[in-house]
C-alpha atoms as a printed R data frame, in Angstrom:
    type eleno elety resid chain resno       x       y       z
1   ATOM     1    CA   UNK     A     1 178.253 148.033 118.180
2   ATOM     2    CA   UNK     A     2 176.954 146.520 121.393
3   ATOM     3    CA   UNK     A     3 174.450 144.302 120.328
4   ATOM     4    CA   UNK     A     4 176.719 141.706 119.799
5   ATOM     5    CA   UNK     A     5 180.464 141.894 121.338
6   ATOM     6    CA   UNK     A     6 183.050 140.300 123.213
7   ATOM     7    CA   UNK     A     7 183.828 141.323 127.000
8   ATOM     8    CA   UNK     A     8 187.172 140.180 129.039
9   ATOM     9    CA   UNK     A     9 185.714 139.366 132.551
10  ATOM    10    CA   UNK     A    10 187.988 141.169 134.642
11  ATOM    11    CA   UNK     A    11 187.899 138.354 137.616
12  ATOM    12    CA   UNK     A    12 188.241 135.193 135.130
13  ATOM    13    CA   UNK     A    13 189.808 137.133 132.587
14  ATOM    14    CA   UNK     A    14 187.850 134.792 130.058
15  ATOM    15    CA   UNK     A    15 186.930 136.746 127.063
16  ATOM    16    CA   UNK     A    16 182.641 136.051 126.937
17  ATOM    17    CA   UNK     A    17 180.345 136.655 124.034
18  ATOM    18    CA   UNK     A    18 177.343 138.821 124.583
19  ATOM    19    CA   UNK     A    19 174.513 138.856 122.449
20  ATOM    20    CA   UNK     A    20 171.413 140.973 122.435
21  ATOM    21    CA   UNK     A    21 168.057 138.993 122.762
22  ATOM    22    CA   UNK     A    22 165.119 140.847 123.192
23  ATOM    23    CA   UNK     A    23 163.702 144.582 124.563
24  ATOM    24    CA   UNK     A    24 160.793 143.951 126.685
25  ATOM    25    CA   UNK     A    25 158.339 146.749 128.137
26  ATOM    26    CA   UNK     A    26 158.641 145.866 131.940
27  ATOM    27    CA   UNK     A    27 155.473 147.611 132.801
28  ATOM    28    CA   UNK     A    28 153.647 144.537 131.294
29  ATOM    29    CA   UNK     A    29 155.858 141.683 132.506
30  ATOM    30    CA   UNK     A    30 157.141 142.567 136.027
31  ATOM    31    CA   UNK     A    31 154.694 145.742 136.332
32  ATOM    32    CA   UNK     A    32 158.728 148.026 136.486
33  ATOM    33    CA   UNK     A    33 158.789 151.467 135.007
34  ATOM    34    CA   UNK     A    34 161.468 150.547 133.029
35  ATOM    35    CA   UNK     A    35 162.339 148.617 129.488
36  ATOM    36    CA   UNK     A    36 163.954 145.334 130.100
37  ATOM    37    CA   UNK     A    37 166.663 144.573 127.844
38  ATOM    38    CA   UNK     A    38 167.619 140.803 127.166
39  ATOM    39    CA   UNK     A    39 171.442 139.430 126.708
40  ATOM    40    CA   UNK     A    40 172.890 136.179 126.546
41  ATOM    41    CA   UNK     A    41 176.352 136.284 127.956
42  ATOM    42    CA   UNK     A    42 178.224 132.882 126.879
43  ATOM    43    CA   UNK     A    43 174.677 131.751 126.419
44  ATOM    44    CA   UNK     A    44 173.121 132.623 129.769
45  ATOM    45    CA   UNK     A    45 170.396 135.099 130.371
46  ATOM    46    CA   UNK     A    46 171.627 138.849 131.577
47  ATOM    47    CA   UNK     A    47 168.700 141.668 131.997
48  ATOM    48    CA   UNK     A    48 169.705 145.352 131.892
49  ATOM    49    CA   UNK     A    49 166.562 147.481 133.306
50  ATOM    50    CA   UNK     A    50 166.700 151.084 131.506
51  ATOM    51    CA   UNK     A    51 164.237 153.120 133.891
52  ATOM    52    CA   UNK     A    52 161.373 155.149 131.478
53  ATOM    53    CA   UNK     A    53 162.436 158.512 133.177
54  ATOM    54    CA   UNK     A    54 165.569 158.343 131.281
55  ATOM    55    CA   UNK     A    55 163.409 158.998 128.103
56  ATOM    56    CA   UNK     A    56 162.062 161.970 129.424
57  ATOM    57    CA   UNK     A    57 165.146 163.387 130.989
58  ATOM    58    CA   UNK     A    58 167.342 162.830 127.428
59  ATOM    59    CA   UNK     A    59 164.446 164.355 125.901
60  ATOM    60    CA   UNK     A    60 164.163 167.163 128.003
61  ATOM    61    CA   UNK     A    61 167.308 168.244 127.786
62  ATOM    62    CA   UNK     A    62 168.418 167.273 124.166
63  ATOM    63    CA   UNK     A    63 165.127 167.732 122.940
64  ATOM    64    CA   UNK     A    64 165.941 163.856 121.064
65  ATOM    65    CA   UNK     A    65 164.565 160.774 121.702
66  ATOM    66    CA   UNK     A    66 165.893 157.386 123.013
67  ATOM    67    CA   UNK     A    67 164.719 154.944 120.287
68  ATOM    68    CA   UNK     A    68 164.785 151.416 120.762
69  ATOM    69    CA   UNK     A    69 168.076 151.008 119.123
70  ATOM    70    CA   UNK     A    70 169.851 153.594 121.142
71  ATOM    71    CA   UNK     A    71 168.277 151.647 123.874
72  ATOM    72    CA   UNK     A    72 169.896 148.612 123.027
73  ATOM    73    CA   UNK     A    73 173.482 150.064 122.575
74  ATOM    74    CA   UNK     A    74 173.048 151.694 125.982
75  ATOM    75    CA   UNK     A    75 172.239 148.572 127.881
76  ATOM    76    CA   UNK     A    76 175.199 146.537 126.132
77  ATOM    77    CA   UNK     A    77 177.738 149.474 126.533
78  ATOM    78    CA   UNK     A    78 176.492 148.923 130.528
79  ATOM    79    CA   UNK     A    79 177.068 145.451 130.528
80  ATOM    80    CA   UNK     A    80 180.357 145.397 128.451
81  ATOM    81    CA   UNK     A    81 181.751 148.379 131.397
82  ATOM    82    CA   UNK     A    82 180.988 146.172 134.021
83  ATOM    83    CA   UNK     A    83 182.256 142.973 132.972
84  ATOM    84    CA   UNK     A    84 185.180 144.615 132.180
85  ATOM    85    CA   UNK     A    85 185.287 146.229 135.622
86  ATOM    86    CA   UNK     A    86 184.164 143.083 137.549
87  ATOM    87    CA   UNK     A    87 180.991 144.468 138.222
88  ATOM    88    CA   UNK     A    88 179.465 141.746 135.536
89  ATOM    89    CA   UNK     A    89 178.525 137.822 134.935
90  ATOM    90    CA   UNK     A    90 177.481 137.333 138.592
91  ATOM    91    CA   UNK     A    91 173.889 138.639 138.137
92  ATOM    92    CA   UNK     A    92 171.079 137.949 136.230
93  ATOM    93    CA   UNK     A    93 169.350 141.127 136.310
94  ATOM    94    CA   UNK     A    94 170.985 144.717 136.474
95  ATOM    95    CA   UNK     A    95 168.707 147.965 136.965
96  ATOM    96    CA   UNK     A    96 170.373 151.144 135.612
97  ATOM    97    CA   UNK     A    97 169.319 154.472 137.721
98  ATOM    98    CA   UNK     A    98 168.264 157.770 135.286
99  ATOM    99    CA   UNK     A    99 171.937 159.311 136.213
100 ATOM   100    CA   UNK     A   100 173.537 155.625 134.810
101 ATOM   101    CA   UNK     A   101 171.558 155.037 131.864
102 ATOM   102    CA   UNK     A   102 172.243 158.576 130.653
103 ATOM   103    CA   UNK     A   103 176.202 158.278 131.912
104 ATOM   104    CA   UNK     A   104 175.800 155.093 129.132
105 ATOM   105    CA   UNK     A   105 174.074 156.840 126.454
106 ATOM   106    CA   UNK     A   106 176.695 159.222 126.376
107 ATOM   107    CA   UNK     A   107 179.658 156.558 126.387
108 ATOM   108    CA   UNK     A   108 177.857 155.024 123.716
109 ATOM   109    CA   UNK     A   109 177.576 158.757 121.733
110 ATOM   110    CA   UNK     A   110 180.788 159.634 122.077
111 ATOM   111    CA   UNK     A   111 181.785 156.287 120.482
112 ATOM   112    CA   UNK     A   112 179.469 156.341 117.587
113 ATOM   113    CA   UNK     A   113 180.783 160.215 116.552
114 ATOM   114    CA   UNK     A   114 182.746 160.414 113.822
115 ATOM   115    CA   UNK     A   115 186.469 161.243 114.145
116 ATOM   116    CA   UNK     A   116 186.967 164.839 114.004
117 ATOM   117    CA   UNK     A   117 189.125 166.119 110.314
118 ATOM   118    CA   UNK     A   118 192.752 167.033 110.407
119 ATOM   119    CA   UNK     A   119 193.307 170.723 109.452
120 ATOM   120    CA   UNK     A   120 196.252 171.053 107.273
């Protein structure tokens, strides 16, 4: 769903393709306590920075886990909303707070759950 979309800048209002790269541990690369999340956006290099205490705030109070995929949707449904709201295509590196990545987790639940059935 968001690991390869379109986005309408809001500033140019050029539609841009985004496409997910690679998820990156940032503890090893730029010693971060976060996972570093890898887009190209019309071909040039975006980060989104998921901090690791997300994981163990969803978990603590879902008792579920963020898996890598879930990761993945929640860093393009960030970078989609701010393109969108002009907040995009300017940087080349984004770092979500706890409160944000888990605001985007649940945009991104709400629009993976199946359409609730018409009662007759």
């Amino acid at each position: 769903m968001f690991t390869d979309f379109t986005a309408n800048d809001r500033w140019t209002k050029k539609q841009v393709h985004c496409l997910y790269q690679a998820l990156i541990v940032a503890i090893a690369t730029r010693h971060a306590d976060a996972v570093d999340i890898k887009f190209l956006v019309d071909g040039r290099p975006v980060w989104v920075a998921l901090p690791h205490p997300a994981w163990v705030e969803y978990k603590n109070r879902t008792g579920r886990l963020i898996t890598d995929s879930l990761a993945k949707e929640i860093a393009g449904h960030f970078l989609k909303t701010a393109l969108e709201s002009g907040e995009g295509l300017g940087r080349e590196m984004y770092s979500l707070t706890i409160a944000e990545t888990l605001h985007h987790l649940e945009g991104v639940v709400a629009g993976a759950e199946p359409p609730v059935p018409a009662t007759r």
